[in-house]
C-alpha positions, 0 to 999 in steps of 0.5 A: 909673972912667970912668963916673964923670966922664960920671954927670949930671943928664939934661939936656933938649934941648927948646928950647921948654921951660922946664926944662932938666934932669931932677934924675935921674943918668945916664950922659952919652953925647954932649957937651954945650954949657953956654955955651962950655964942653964936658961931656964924654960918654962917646963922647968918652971912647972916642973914638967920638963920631963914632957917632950913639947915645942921650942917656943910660943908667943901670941900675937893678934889672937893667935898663938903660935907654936914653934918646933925648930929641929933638923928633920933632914938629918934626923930623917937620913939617921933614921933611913940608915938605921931602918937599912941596917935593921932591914939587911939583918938576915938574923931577924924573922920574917914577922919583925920585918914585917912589921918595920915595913909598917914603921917608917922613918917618916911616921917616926917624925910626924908622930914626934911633931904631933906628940910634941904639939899635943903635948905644948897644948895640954901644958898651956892649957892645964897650967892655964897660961893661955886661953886656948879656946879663942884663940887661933892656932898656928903650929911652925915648923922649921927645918934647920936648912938654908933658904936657898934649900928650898927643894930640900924643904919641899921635899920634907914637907912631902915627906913628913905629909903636913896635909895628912898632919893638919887633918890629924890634928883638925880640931886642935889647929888652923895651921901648919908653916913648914918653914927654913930659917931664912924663911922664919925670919921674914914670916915673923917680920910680916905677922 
C-alpha cells in the first residue's frame, strides 16, 4: 500500500537543534533532502506536491493527528524586520502603508498555518486516505525551540492567537497543541 512507503520517523526541520529526528512513525507528506538524496512523501506520490500542507499524520485511538513542524520565531523576526524596512521607506505613500497596518507578520502565519491544515485535510479527503468524518482531529504544532524556552513558546502561542486559530478553523478541528520539541517527544510518548 501507499502508505507504506511515506510511514517515517518524524523528521525536525530545527536547524539550530541538535536532534534531527523524533524516533515516532508517521506519515511523510512532503519530501525530504538527506544529502543528495530525495525520500519521497506523499504529495509526491499523488502528484500534488505543488500544494503547501503539514509535515506529517498519523492515527491513533480514532484520531488523526496533523503535525506542522517549522521555526515560527525566526520566521516571525525575518518578517517584523521586513514589515520595519518597508515601514521606514519614506518613498512609499500614505494608502500602502495603510494598508501593511493592516497586514502583520503574525496574520502572515496563522494564515499559512490554517492554509497548510485545510490543505493536509482536502489532500486526505479527496485522495481518500483516511475517513475524516469519524474521526477526531488534532492539529500540533511545533516550534523549533528548546524545552527550557518556554516563555518563548508562551509567547508565540499569544502571538500567532491559537484561540482565534481553533475558532477559525471550528468545524474542521478539535484541537490545536502548540508544542517545543522536548515537548513533542513526551506528548507522543503519553497518547
Amino acid at each position: 500500500m501507499l502508505l507504506r512507503k511515506v510511514l517515517n520517523n518524524i523528521e525536525l526541520e530545527c536547524k539550530h537543534i541538535n536532534q534531527s529526528s523524533i524516533l515516532y512513525k508517521a506519515y511523510q507528506l512532503d519530501d525530504k533532502r538527506k544529502g543528495k538524496s530525495v525520500i519521497n512523501g506523499l504529495k509526491s506520490y499523488l502528484k500534488v506536491d505543488g500544494i503547501k500542507s503539514c509535515d506529517y499524520f498519523f492515527q491513533k485511538n480514532r484520531k488523526i493527528y496533523i503535525v506542522e513542524i517549522s521555526d515560527f520565531s525566526s520566521q516571525l523576526d525575518l518578517l517584523q524586520n521586513t514589515f520595519e524596512k518597508i515601514n521606514n521607506n519614506d518613498e512609499l505613500d500614505r494608502k500602502d502603508k495603510k494598508i501593511l497596518k493592516r497586514l502583520t507578520p503574525e496574520k502572515i502565519i496563522k494564515s499559512e498555518i490554517k492554509n497548510k491544515y485545510l490543505n493536509t485535510l482536502l489532500i486526505l479527503a479527496y485522495f481518500n486516505i483516511v475517513n475524516l468524518k469519524c474521526k477526531q482531529k488534532i492539529y500540533i504544532l511545533v516550534l523549533c525551540i528548546e524545552e527550557y524556552d518556554i516563555q518563548v513558546a508562551q509567547h508565540l502561542m499569544e502571538q500567532l492567537k491559537t484561540e482565534e486559530l481553533k475558532n477559525d478553523l471550528k468545524l474542521l478541528i478539535d484541537d490545536i497543541k502548540v508544542l517545543t520539541v522536548g515537548m513533542l517527544k513526551n506528548y507522543l510518548e503519553k497518547i
